[in-house]
C-alpha positions as CSV (number, residue, x, y, z in Angstrom):
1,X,-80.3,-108.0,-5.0
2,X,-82.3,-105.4,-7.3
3,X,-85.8,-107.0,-7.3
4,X,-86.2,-106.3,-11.0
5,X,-83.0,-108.6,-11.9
6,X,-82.9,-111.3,-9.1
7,X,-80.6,-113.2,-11.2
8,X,-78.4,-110.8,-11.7
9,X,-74.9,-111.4,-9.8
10,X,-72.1,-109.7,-11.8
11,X,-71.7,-106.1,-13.8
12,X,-69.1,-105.3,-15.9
13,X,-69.1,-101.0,-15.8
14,X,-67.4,-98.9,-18.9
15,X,-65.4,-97.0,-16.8
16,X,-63.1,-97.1,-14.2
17,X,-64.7,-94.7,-11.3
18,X,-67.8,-96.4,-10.4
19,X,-68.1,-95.5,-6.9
20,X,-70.7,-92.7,-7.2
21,X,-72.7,-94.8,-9.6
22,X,-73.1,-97.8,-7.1
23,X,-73.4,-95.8,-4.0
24,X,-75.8,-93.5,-6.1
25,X,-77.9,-96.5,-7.1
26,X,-78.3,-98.2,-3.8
27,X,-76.3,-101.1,-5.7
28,X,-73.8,-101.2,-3.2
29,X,-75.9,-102.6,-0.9
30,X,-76.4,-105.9,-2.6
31,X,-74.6,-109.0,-3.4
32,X,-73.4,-108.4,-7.1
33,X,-70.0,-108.3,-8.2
34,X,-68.9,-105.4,-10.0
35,X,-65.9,-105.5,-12.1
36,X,-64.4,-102.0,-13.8
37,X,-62.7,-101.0,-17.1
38,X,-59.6,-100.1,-15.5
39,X,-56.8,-99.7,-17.7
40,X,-59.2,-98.8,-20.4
41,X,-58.6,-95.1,-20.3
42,X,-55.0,-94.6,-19.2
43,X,-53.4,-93.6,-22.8
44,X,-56.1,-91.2,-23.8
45,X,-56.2,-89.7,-20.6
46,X,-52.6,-88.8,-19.8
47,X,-52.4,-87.2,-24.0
48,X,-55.0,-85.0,-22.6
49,X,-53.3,-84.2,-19.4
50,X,-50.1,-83.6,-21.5
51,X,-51.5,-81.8,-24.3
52,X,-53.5,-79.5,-20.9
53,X,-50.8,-78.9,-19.6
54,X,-48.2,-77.9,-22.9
55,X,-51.2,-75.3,-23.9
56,X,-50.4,-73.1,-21.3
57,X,-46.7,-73.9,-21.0
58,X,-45.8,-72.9,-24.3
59,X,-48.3,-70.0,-24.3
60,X,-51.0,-71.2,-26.5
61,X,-54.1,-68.8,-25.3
62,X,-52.0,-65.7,-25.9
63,X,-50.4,-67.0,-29.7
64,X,-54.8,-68.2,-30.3
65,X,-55.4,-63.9,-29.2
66,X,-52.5,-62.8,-31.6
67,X,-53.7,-64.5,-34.5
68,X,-57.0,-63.0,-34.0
69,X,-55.8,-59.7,-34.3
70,X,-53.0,-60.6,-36.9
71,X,-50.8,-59.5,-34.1
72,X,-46.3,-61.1,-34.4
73,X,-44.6,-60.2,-31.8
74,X,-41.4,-62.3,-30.8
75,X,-42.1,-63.9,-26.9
76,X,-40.8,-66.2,-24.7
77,X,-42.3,-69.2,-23.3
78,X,-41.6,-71.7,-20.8
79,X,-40.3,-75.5,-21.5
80,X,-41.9,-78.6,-20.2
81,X,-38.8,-80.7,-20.0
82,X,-37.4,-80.3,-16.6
83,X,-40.2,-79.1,-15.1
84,X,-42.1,-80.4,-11.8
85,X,-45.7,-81.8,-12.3
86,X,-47.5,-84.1,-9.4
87,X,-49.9,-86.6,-9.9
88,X,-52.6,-87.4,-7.3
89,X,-53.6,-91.1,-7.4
90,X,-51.5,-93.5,-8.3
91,X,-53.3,-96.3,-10.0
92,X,-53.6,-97.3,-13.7
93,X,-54.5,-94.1,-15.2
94,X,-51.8,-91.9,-12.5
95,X,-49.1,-94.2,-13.6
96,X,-49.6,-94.0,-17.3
97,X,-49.6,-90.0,-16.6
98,X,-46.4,-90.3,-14.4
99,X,-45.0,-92.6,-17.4
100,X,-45.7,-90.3,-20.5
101,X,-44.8,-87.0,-18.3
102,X,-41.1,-88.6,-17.4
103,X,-40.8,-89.6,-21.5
104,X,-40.6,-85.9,-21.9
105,X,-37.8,-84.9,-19.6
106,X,-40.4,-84.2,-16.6
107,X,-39.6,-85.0,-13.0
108,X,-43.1,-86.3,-11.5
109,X,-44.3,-86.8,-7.8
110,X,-47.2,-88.8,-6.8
111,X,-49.8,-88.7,-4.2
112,X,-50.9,-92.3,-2.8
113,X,-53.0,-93.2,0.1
114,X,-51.7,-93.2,3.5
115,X,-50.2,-96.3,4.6
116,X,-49.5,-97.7,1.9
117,X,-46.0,-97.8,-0.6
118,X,-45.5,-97.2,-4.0
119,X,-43.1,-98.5,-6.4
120,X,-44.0,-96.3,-9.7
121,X,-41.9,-95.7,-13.1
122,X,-41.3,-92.7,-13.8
123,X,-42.6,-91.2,-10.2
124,X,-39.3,-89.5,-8.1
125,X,-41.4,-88.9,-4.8
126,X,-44.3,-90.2,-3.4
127,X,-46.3,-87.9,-0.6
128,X,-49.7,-89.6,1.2
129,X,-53.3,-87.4,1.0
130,X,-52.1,-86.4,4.1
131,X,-48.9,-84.4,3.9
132,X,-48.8,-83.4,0.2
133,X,-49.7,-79.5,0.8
134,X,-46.2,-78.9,2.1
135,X,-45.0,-80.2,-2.3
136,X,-47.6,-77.9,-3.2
137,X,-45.5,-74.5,-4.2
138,X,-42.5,-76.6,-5.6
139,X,-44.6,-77.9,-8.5
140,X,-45.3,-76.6,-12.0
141,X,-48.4,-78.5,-12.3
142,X,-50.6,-80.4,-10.9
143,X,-52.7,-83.5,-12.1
144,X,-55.7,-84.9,-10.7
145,X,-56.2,-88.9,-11.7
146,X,-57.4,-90.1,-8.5
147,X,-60.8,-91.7,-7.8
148,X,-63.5,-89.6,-5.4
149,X,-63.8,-91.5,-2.1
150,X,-63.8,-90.1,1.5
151,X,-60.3,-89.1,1.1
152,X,-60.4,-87.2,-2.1
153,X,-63.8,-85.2,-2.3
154,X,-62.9,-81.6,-1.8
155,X,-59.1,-82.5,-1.5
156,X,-58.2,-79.6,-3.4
157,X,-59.8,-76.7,-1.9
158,X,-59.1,-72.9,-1.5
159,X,-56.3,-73.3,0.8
160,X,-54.6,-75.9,-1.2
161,X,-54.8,-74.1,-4.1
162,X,-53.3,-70.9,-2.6
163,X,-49.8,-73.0,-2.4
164,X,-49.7,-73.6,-6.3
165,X,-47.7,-71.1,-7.9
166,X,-49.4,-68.3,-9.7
167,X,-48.0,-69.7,-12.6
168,X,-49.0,-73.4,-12.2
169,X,-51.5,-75.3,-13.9
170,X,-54.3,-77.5,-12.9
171,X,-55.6,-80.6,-14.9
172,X,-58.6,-82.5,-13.1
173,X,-59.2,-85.8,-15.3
174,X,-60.8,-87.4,-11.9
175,X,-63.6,-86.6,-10.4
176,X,-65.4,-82.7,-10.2
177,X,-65.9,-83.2,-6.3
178,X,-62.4,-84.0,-6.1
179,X,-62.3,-79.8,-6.3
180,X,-64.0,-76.8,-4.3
181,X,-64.7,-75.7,-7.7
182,X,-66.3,-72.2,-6.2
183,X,-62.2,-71.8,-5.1
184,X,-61.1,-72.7,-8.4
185,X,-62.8,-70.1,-10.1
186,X,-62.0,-67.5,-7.9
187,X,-57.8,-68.4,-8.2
188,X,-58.2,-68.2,-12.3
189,X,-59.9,-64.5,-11.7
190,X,-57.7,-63.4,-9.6
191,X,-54.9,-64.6,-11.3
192,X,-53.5,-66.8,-9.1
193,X,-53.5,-70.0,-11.3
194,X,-52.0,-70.3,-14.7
195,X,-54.8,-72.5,-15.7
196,X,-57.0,-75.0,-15.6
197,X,-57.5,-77.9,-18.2
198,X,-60.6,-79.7,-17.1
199,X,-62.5,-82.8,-18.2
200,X,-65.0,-83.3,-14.9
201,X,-67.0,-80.7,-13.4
202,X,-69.0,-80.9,-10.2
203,X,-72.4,-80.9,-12.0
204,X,-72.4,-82.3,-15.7
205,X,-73.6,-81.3,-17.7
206,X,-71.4,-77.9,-16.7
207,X,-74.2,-75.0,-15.9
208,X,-74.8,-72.5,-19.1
209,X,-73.9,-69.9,-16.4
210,X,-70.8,-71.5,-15.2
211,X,-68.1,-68.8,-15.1
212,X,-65.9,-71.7,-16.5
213,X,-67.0,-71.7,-20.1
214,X,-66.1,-68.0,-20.7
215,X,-62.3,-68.5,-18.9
216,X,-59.7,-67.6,-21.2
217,X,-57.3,-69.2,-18.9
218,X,-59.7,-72.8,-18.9
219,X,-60.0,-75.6,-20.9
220,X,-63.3,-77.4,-20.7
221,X,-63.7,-80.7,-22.0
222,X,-67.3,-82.2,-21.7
223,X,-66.5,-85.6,-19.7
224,X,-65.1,-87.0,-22.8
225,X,-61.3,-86.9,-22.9
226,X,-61.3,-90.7,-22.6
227,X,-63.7,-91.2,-25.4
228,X,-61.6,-92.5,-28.4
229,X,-62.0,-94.8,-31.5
230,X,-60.7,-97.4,-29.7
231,X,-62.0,-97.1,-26.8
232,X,-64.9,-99.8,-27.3
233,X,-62.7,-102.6,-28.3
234,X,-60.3,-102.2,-24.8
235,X,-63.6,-102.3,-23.4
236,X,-65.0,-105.3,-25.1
237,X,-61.4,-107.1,-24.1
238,X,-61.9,-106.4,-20.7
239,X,-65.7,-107.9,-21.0
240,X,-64.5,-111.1,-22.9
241,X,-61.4,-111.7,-20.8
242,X,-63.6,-111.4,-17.4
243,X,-66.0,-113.6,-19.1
244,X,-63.8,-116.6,-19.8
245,X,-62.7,-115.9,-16.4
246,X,-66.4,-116.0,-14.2
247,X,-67.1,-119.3,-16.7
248,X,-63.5,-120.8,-15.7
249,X,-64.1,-119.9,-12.0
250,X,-61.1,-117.9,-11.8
251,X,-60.6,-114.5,-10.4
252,X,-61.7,-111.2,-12.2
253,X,-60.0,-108.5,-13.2
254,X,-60.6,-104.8,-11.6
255,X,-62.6,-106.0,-9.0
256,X,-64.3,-103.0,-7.3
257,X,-63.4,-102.3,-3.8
258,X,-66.7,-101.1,-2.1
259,X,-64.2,-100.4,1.3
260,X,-61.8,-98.6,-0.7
261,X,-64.9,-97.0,-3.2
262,X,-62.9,-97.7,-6.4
């Protein structure tokens, strides 16, 4: 019990990924309850992991370096529907990206803990952390929406990333760790990737010298693509409804796991 709040016995976090923030704090040590805002963030996150990965699909870097230069020049581009993406964690913010991906014609596969079955609309496969590499190449892109614990940090690392198609595009709305990102930035300069559409970074704020900022083939999105106007009134529902709940001595909602770290 933190000596400063002796009272205290229950915290209601803003976000759903609090594991670093409790281990971090020495918080997960104590007694207190800690409940999450999943389900909070699962709309605004999957637009951005939609609009990520249609910004590269249908070109958008190369029509952005055409306008520059006043440049028309009739292309070709590539068409989401009926496409491949896969979607790495399968919980309230995975299935809301596996939902609004299969709305526009995409097949989806997911990536769920070992031992465990999923039953997921909109999700055509589901591989375990421990034998996805083998989907890697057959997929157009891939989406990161899992929590960092001991089975996710550094999950996708230079070897994984050499079995996504040079044309394939990554979109990390998870955690930075989750990510060698030293690997990452060497498969966007070599050319290896499509690209990258990232929200998290492995130190945030992201370095001034970070090679990521200056990327034409990279998004970067400062930690904020589940910031929207509504964002604090999902929250506050959360609050109230898990407040009735403690005062009615029933069970809470998104109770955090500190064996599972989410």
């Amino acid at each position: 019990m933190p000596v400063n709040c002796p009272r205290l016995t229950w915290i209601q976090a803003t976000s759903a990924g609090i594991g670093q923030y409790v281990e971090r704090t020495g918080l997960a040590e104590s007694d207190i309850t800690f409940t999450t805002a999943a389900g909070a963030h699962g709309v605004p996150l999957a637009e951005f992991a939609l609009a990520g990965v249609l910004h590269f699909v249908k070109g958008l870097p190369r029509l952005r370096d055409w306008q520059r230069a006043h440049h028309w020049e009739s292309h070709t581009t590539r068409q989401l529907a009926g496409s491949r993406v896969m979607v790495v964690g399968l919980g309230g913010i995975g299935r809301e990206v596996a939902r609004l991906f299969s709305l526009m014609g995409v097949e989806v596969w997911g990536v769920g803990r070992p031992g465990r079955s999923y039953t997921v609309p909109g999700v055509s496969r589901v591989h375990s952390f421990l034998d996805f590499e083998a989907a890697l190449p057959d997929v157009d892109a891939l989406i990161l929406a899992c929590p960092l614990t001991g089975w996710t940090r550094g999950l996708i690392d230079e070897t994984r990333l050499r079995m996504l198609r040079p044309d394939a595009v990554l979109v990390n709305i998870a955690r930075g760790p989750v990510v060698d990102e030293e690997a990452l930035v060497e498969a966007l300069r070599e050319g290896r990737l499509g690209g990258a559409c990232l929200d998290v970074f492995a130190a945030e704020p992201l370095p001034a010298g970070s090679p990521l900022w200056d990327m034409d083939n990279v998004i970067v999105s400062p930690h904020s693509a589940s910031t929207v106007t509504t964002e604090n009134a999902y929250i506050t529902d959360i609050f109230t409804d898990n407040l009735r709940r403690r005062l009615e001595g029933r069970p809470l909602r998104n109770l955090y796991s500190r064996e599972n770290g989410y």
